[in-house]
N, C-alpha and C positions, 0 to 999 in steps of 0.2 A: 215881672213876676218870675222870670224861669229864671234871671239871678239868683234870687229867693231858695230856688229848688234846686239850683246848683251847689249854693253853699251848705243845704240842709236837707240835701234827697236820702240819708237814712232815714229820719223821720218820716216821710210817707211811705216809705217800703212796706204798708202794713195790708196785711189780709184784707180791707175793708176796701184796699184800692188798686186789691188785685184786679185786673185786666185778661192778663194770662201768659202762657208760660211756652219757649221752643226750645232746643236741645241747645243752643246758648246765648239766650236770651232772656229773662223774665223783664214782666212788663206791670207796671202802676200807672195809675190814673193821679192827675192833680189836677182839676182845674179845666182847661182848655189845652195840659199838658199831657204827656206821659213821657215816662221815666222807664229806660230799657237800662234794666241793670246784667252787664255784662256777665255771663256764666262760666263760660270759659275764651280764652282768646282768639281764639275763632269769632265770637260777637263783639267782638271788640272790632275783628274787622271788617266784619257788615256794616258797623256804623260807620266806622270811615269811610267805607263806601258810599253809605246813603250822603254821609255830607258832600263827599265830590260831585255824585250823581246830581242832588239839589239843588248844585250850586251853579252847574252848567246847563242843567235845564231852566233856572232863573234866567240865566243867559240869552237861552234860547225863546224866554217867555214862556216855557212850558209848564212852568212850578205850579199851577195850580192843580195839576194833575198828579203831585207830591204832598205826602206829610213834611213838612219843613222843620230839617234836622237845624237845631238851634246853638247842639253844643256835645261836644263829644270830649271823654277823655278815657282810659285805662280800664274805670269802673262802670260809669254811665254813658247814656246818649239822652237826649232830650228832644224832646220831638212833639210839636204839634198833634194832639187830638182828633181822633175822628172813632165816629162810632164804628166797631166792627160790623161784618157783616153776621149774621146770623147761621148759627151751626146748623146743617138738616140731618137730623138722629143721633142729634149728638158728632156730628163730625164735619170734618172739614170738604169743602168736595171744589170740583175743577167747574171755574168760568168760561163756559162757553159763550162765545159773542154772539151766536145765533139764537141760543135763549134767555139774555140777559142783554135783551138790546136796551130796554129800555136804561139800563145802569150804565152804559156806555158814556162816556163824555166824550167831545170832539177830539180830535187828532188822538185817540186811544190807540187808533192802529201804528200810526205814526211814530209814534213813542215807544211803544213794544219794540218794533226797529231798532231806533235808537239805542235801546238799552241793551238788546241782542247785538248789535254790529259796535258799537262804541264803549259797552261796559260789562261786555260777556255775562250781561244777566241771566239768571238760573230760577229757575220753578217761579214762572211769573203767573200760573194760572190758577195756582190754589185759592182758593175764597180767603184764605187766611193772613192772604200779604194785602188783603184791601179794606180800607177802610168806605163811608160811606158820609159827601158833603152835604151839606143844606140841600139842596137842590136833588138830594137821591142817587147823586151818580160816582161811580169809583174813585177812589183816589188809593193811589198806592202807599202805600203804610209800612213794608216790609219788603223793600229793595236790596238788601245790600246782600246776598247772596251772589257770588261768578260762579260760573263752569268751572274755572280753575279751583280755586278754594275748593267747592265743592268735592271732586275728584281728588283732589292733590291731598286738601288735610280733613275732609269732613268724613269723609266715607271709612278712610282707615280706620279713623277712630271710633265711630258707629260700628261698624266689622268685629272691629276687638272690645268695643262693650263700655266703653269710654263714655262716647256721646249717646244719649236715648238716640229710637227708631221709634216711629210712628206705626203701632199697629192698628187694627182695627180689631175688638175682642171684646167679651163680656167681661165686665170688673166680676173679680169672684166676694167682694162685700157690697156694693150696690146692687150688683146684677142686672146693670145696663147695658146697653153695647154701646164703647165709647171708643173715642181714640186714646191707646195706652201707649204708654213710654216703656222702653223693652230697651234691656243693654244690653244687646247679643244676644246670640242664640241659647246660650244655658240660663239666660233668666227665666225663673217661674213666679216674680210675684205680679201677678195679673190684677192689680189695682189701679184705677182712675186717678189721676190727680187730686180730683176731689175728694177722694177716701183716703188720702196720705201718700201715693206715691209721686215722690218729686223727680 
């Protein structure tokens, strides 16, 4: 099937299988799939990331505590399913292991390690890089973020208004509080995703 989606991932790119959306990433559902369509090359190089990461944790036998990157190229990444985990007031918030034991899978600790000492992984605690298996417990979904990338090409570019920033704020057409995408500091249009701002 993710041949399938390979050859014809325009077509599902549609509103109805939206998933959701990070400063270069958007993300569809297909199936058992999802389709991370690269935003700018920056996400281009988080998947390549996720695939090495994948691939050497299959190694290690640890992949089941990964979404399994299927297929990567310029435009997309393809990636195994998992349900997100669920926003609280609308937003994303940090995993703590003390209160979220029970989502905890075996060797969790272990593997954060790894990906800290071997893959200079970055923001591994947000709820929004996990997804959630049969069984209730984490899998990580949105790995491919470094320290270096991060620092070197992400931040400039968020700085100078390039890549969204993640605020927390009331949309001024919903008048929720949500998490809003802000390009710099002289942005004023304070709309949700939902309400039209991409």
């Amino acid at each position: 099937m993710h041949k399938q989606i390979i050859q014809n991932w325009n077509q599902y790119c549609r509103d109805e299988n939206f998933v959701g959306i990070g400063s270069t990433r958007k993300v569809y559902r297909v199936l058992d799939y999802v389709i991370k369509v690269h935003l700018h090359p920056i996400g281009y190089k988080q998947s390549i990331n996720e695939l090495e990461i994948y691939t050497s944790m299959a190694d290690k036998g640890l992949d089941r505590l990964f979404a399994q990157t299927y297929y990567v190229d310029e435009f997309i990444s393809v990636q195994k399913y998992y349900k997100p985990l669920e926003l609280k007031n609308n937003q994303s918030y940090e995993v703590k292991v003390e209160e979220n034991r029970r989502l905890i899978p075996n060797l969790f600790d272990e593997v954060l390690e790894i990906l800290d000492k071997n893959f200079d992984c970055f923001d591994l605690i947000d709820s929004s890089n996990y997804g959630l298996n049969n069984d209730g417990k984490l899998v990580f979904i949105d790995y491919g973020m470094t320290k270096k990338l991060y620092e070197k090409e992400w931040v400039p570019l968020a700085e100078g208004g390039i890549l969204p920033q993640i605020h927390c704020d009331f949309c001024i057409v919903c008048g929720l509080e949500k998490e809003l995408r802000m390009y710099g500091d002289d942005d004023k249009d304070k709309r949700c995703y939902d309400c039209g701002k991409e």
